[in-house]
N, C-alpha and C positions, 0 to 999 in steps of 0.2 A: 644450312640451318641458321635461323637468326637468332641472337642473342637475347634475349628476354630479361637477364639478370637487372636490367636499371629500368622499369615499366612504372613509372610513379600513377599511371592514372590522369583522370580530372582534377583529382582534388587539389587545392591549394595549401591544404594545410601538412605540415613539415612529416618527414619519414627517419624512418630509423631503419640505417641499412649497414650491414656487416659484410666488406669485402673480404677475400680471401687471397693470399697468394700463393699459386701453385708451386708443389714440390719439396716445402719449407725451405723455399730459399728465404736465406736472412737479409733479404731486398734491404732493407728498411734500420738495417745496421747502420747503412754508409750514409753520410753526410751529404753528399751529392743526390741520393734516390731519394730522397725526404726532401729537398730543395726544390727536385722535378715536381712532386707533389703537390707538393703548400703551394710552388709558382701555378700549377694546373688550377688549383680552386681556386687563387688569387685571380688568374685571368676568367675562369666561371663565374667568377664574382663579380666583377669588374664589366662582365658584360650584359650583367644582370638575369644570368641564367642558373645562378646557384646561390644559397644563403645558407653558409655553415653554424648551426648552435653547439656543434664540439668538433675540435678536431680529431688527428691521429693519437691513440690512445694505446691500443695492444695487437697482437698480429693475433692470426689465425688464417693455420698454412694449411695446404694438403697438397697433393701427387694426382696430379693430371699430364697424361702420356701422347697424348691424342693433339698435341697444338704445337708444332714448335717453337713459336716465341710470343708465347699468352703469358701475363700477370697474374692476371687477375681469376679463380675459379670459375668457370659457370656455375648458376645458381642460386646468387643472392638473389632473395627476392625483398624489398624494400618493406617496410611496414609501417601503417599509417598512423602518426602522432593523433592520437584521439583527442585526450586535452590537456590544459596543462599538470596536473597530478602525474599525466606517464612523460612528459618532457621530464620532470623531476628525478622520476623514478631513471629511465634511462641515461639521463646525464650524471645521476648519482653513482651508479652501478658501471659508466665509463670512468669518471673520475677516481673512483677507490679500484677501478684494476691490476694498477700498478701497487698499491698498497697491498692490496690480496696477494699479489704473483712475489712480494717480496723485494720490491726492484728501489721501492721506497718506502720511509713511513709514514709518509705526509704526502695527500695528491697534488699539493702546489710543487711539490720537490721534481716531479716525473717533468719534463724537458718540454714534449709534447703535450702534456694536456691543458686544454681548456680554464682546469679546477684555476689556475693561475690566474687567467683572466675573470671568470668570477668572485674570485678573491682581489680583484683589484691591479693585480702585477703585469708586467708586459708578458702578451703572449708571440708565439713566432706567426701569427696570422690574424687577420682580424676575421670575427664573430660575431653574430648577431645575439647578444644578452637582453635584447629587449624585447620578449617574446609574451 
Protein backbone atom coordinates (compact mmCIF):
# COMPACT_ATOMS: atom_id res chain seq x y z
CA UNK A 1 0.00 0.00 0.00
CA UNK A 2 1.49 3.57 -0.64
CA UNK A 3 1.49 6.21 1.51
CA UNK A 4 -0.66 9.18 0.36
CA UNK A 5 -0.44 11.07 3.65
CA UNK A 6 2.17 14.05 1.98
CA UNK A 7 0.30 14.31 -1.70
CA UNK A 8 0.69 18.36 -2.09
CA UNK A 9 -0.66 18.29 -5.70
CA UNK A 10 0.40 20.79 -8.54
CA UNK A 11 -0.17 23.74 -6.73
CA UNK A 12 2.55 25.90 -5.71
CA UNK A 13 0.89 27.65 -3.22
CA UNK A 14 1.69 26.76 0.61
CA UNK A 15 -0.42 23.69 2.65
CA UNK A 16 -1.29 23.32 6.02
CA UNK A 17 -0.63 19.94 7.24
CA UNK A 18 -1.01 18.26 10.76
CA UNK A 19 1.30 15.30 11.51
CA UNK A 20 0.57 12.81 13.95
CA UNK A 21 2.62 10.53 16.04
CA UNK A 22 1.60 7.03 16.69
CA UNK A 23 0.78 5.49 20.03
CA UNK A 24 1.24 8.98 22.07
CA UNK A 25 4.51 8.40 22.27
CA UNK A 26 5.99 11.66 23.97
CA UNK A 27 8.57 11.62 20.88
CA UNK A 28 8.92 15.14 20.89
CA UNK A 29 9.62 15.47 24.93
CA UNK A 30 13.40 14.74 24.34
CA UNK A 31 15.81 17.22 23.00
CA UNK A 32 17.53 14.90 20.74
CA UNK A 33 13.90 13.96 18.65
CA UNK A 34 13.26 17.82 18.05
CA UNK A 35 16.94 18.19 16.84
CA UNK A 36 16.39 15.13 14.27
CA UNK A 37 13.44 17.25 13.26
CA UNK A 38 14.24 20.90 12.78
CA UNK A 39 17.84 19.30 11.27
CA UNK A 40 15.34 17.23 8.66
CA UNK A 41 13.37 20.64 7.43
CA UNK A 42 16.77 22.38 7.75
CA UNK A 43 18.19 20.08 5.14
CA UNK A 44 14.56 20.19 3.05
CA UNK A 45 15.20 23.60 3.17
CA UNK A 46 18.53 23.92 2.18
CA UNK A 47 17.84 21.76 -0.75
CA UNK A 48 15.16 23.68 -1.76
CA UNK A 49 12.42 21.27 -1.45
CA UNK A 50 10.51 22.71 1.55
CA UNK A 51 9.55 26.33 2.82
CA UNK A 52 8.50 26.36 6.38
CA UNK A 53 5.87 29.40 7.52
CA UNK A 54 5.61 27.85 11.20
CA UNK A 55 7.24 25.29 12.91
CA UNK A 56 6.60 22.56 15.54
CA UNK A 57 4.02 23.87 17.67
CA UNK A 58 1.68 20.93 19.50
CA UNK A 59 1.45 17.11 19.22
CA UNK A 60 -1.29 15.19 18.34
CA UNK A 61 -0.90 11.35 18.94
CA UNK A 62 -2.87 8.38 18.34
CA UNK A 63 -2.34 4.13 18.49
CA UNK A 64 -1.51 2.59 15.33
CA UNK A 65 -0.63 -1.34 15.82
CA UNK A 66 -0.20 -2.39 12.33
CA UNK A 67 3.71 -0.82 11.53
CA UNK A 68 6.42 -1.64 13.82
CA UNK A 69 8.68 1.27 13.63
CA UNK A 70 6.24 4.09 11.99
CA UNK A 71 6.15 7.96 13.43
CA UNK A 72 4.33 9.33 12.00
CA UNK A 73 0.05 8.24 11.65
CA UNK A 74 -1.24 7.46 8.17
CA UNK A 75 -3.66 10.04 7.07
CA UNK A 76 -2.68 13.38 7.06
CA UNK A 77 -3.85 14.77 4.22
CA UNK A 78 -2.23 18.34 3.46
CA UNK A 79 -4.57 21.34 2.83
CA UNK A 80 -4.20 24.00 0.42
CA UNK A 81 -3.36 27.63 1.73
CA UNK A 82 -6.10 29.45 -0.34
CA UNK A 83 -4.86 33.08 0.47
CA UNK A 84 -3.49 35.14 2.67
CA UNK A 85 -6.43 35.67 5.34
CA UNK A 86 -6.14 31.62 6.06
CA UNK A 87 -2.14 31.89 6.38
CA UNK A 88 -3.28 34.26 9.14
CA UNK A 89 -5.94 32.44 10.45
CA UNK A 90 -3.83 29.17 10.59
CA UNK A 91 -0.60 30.51 11.97
CA UNK A 92 -2.84 32.38 14.49
CA UNK A 93 -4.55 29.34 15.79
CA UNK A 94 -0.75 27.41 15.85
CA UNK A 95 0.69 30.21 17.65
CA UNK A 96 -1.99 30.54 20.68
CA UNK A 97 -1.94 26.59 21.18
CA UNK A 98 0.21 26.51 23.64
CA UNK A 99 -1.57 29.31 25.25
CA UNK A 100 -4.99 27.53 24.96
CA UNK A 101 -3.34 23.85 26.30
CA UNK A 102 -1.88 26.11 29.29
CA UNK A 103 1.86 25.34 28.74
CA UNK A 104 2.20 29.26 28.50
CA UNK A 105 0.68 32.52 28.64
CA UNK A 106 2.43 34.28 25.95
CA UNK A 107 3.00 32.43 22.42
CA UNK A 108 6.48 33.91 22.22
CA UNK A 109 7.18 32.16 25.66
CA UNK A 110 6.40 28.35 24.06
CA UNK A 111 10.32 27.15 22.91
CA UNK A 112 8.94 25.98 19.52
CA UNK A 113 6.84 28.21 18.01
CA UNK A 114 7.13 30.48 15.23
CA UNK A 115 4.96 33.42 17.16
CA UNK A 116 8.84 34.15 18.40
CA UNK A 117 10.00 34.78 15.20
CA UNK A 118 7.18 36.87 13.94
CA UNK A 119 7.65 38.97 17.03
CA UNK A 120 11.17 39.55 15.97
CA UNK A 121 13.15 37.02 18.53
CA UNK A 122 15.45 34.22 17.44
CA UNK A 123 13.72 31.26 16.53
CA UNK A 124 15.27 27.53 16.64
CA UNK A 125 14.90 27.45 12.65
CA UNK A 126 14.61 29.52 10.12
CA UNK A 127 11.10 30.45 8.28
CA UNK A 128 9.73 32.07 5.59
CA UNK A 129 7.79 35.34 7.18
CA UNK A 130 7.69 36.96 3.82
CA UNK A 131 4.62 35.48 2.39
Amino acid sequence: MSRTRYRFGESHRPHFLTCTVVAWLPVFTRSEAVKILLDSWTYLQDQGRMTLLDQLEHYKLRHKVDQQHQLWQEGSQPKEIADEEMVRQKLEYLHNNPVKRGYVDDPTHWRYSSARIYAGQPGLIEICTDW
